[in-house]
C-alpha positions in Angstrom: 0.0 0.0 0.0 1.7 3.1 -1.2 2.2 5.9 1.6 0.3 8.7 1.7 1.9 12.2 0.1 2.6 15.0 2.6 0.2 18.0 2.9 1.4 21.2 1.8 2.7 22.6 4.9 3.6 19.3 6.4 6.0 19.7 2.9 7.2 22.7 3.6 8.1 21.8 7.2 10.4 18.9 6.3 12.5 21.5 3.9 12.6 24.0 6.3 14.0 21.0 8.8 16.3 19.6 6.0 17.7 23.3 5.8 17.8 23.1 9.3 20.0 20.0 9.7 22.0 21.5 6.9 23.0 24.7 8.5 23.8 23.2 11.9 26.1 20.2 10.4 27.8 22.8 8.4 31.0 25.0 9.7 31.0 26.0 12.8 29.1 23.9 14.4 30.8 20.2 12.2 29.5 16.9 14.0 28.4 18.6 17.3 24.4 18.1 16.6 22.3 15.2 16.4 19.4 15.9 14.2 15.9 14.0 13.9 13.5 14.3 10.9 9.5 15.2 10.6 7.1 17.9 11.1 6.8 20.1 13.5 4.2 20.0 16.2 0.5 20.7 15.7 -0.6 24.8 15.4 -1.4 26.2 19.5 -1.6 29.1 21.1 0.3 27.4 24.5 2.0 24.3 25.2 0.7 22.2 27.5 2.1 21.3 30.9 3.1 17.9 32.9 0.9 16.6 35.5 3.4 17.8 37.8 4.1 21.6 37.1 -0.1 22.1 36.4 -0.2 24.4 38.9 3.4 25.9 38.5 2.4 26.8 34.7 -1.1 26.9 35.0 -1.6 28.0 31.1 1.2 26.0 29.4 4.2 27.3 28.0 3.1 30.2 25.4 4.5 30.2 21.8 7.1 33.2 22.0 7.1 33.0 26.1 10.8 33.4 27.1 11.3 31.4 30.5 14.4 31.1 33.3 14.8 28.1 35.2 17.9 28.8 37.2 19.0 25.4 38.1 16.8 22.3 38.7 17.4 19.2 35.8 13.5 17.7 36.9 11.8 21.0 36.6 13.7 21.8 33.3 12.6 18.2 31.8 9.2 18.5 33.3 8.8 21.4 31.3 10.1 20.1 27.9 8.3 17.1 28.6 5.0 18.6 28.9 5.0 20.2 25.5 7.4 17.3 23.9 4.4 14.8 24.6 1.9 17.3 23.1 3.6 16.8 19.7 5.8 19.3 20.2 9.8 19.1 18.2 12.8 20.7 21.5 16.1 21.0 21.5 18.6 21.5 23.9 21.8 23.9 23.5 24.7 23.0 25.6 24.6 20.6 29.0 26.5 17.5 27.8 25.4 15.7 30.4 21.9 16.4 30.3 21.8 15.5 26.4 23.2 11.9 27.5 20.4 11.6 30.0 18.0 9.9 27.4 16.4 7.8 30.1 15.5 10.8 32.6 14.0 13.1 30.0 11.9 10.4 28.9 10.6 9.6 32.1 10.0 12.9 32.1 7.7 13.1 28.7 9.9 13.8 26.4 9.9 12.0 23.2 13.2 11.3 22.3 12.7 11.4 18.6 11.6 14.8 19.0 14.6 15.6 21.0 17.1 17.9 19.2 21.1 18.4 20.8 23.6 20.3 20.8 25.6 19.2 23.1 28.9 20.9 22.7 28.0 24.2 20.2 31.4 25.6 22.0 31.8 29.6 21.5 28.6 29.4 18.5 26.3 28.6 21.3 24.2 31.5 20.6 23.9 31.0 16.7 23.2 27.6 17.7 20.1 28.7 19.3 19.1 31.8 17.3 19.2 28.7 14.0 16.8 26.3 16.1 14.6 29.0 17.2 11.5 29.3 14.4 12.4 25.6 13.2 11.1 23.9 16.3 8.6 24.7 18.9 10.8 25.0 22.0 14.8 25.4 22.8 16.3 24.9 25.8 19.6 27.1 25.8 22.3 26.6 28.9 25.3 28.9 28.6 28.0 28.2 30.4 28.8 31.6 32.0 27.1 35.2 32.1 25.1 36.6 28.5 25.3 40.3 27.8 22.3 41.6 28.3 21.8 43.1 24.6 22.4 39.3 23.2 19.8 37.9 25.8 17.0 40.9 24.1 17.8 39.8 20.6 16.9 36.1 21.2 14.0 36.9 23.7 12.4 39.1 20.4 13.6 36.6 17.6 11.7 34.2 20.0 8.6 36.2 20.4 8.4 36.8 16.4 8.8 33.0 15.8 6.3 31.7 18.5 9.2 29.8 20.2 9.5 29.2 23.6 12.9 30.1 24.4 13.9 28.1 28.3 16.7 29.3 29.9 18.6 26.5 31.8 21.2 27.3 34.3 21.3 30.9 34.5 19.0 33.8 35.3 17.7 35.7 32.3 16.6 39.3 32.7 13.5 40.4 31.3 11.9 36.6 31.2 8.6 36.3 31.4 8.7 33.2 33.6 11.0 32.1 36.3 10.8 29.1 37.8 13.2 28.0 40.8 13.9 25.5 43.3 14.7 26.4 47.0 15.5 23.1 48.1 13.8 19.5 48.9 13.3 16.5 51.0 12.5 13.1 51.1 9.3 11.6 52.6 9.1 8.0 54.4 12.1 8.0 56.8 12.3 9.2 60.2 15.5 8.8 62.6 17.6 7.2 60.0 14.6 4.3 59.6 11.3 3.4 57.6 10.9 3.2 53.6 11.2 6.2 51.1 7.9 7.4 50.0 8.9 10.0 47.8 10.0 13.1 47.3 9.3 17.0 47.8 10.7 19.8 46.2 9.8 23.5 47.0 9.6 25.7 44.3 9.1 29.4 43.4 7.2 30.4 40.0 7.6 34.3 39.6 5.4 36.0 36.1 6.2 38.8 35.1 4.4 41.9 37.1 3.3 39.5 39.5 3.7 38.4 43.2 5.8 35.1 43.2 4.2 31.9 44.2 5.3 28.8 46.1 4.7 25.7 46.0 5.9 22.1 47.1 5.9 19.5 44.2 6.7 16.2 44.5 5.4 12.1 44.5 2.0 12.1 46.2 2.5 8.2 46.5 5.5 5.6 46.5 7.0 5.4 43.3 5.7 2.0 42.5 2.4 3.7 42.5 2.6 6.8 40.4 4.7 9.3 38.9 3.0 11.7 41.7 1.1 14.6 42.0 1.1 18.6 43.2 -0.4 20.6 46.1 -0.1 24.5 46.3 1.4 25.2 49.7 1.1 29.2 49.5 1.1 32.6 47.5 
């Protein structure tokens, strides 16, 4: 049974991700990005998010919404991971180590075939991310060190005119229109060095732009056998 042709604009998306691939595997950037092929995700106003962070990101992750998260791997993938099992096509920019964590992200949600790294972009991080951004729905850039303020404003608005949602990872970006942080966590089940683990909390901070931060405590409602786990809203 022959396979059925490719709409129009699923058409043009496959070029404008074969243009992608090309540009990335070209000078500077050589060998240092793994690339996956298809369309991008359906049309939406927001992304959806995880079970977990419902309450954190009550309305998804916009298209064009610019987002910090300062330091926590499991709220970072809880993010992606959201939106990736919506149908939507991420990459990350930079963290090595998180790339090669395959089996976290998708524990997470992400779909790993939707999952586009750059592990390594060296000194062309930023071009890195200013190529992704318009060819998939959300990129996850992690610096290693401090980004002038003028270069964060140019990928915040190349963002916004693209409907990308541009996550910050590792590092505070001013001018975000999210910021999400954890302030430490704790396991549940064990008391003076005995009993079982039950799970784990984690409190976390969720500040929008012109608004009064919010925190909250995430974290497994149940033993791990049992669930992924759930979220309760501790104050505001």
């Amino acid at each position: 049974m022959a396979a059925a042709l490719p709409s129009r604009e699923q058409g043009l998306a496959l070029d404008k991700r074969a243009a992608l691939a090309a540009v990335l595997r070209s000078s500077p950037f050589g060998d240092k990005v793994g690339t996956a092929s298809g369309e991008r995700g359906p049309a939406s106003s927001a992304w959806p998010s995880s079970a977990l962070l419902a309450e954190v990101v009550p309305g998804g992750l916009r298209r064009g919404q610019v987002v910090s998260v300062p330091g926590s791997a499991q709220l970072l993938l809880e993010l992606v991971g959201g939106a990736s099992a919506a149908g939507a096509w991420c990459a990350l920019v930079g963290q090595p180590a998180l790339a090669r964590a395959g089996r976290a992200a998708a524990a997470c949600g992400v779909v790993l075939e939707r999952w586009l790294l750059v592990p390594e972009p060296g000194p062309h991080w930023a071009e890195s991310v200013a190529a992704l951004i318009g060819a998939v729905d959300v990129v996850v850039a992690a610096p290693t060190g401090p980004v002038p303020a003028a270069l964060v404003g140019r990928l915040a608005a190349r963002a916004r005119q693209h409907g990308t949602v541009l996550i910050a990872f590792g590092t505070t970006w001013p001018g975000s229109d999210l910021e999400i942080r954890a302030e430490g966590s704790r396991w549940r089940g064990v008391a003076d060095g005995r009993g079982e683990l039950a799970g784990r909390e984690q409190d976390v901070v969720a500040v929008t732009k012109g608004s009064r931060p919010r925190h909250m405590v995430i974290g497994s409602a149940n033993p791990p056998s049992q669930g992924r786990g759930g979220l309760r809203l501790v104050g505001s």
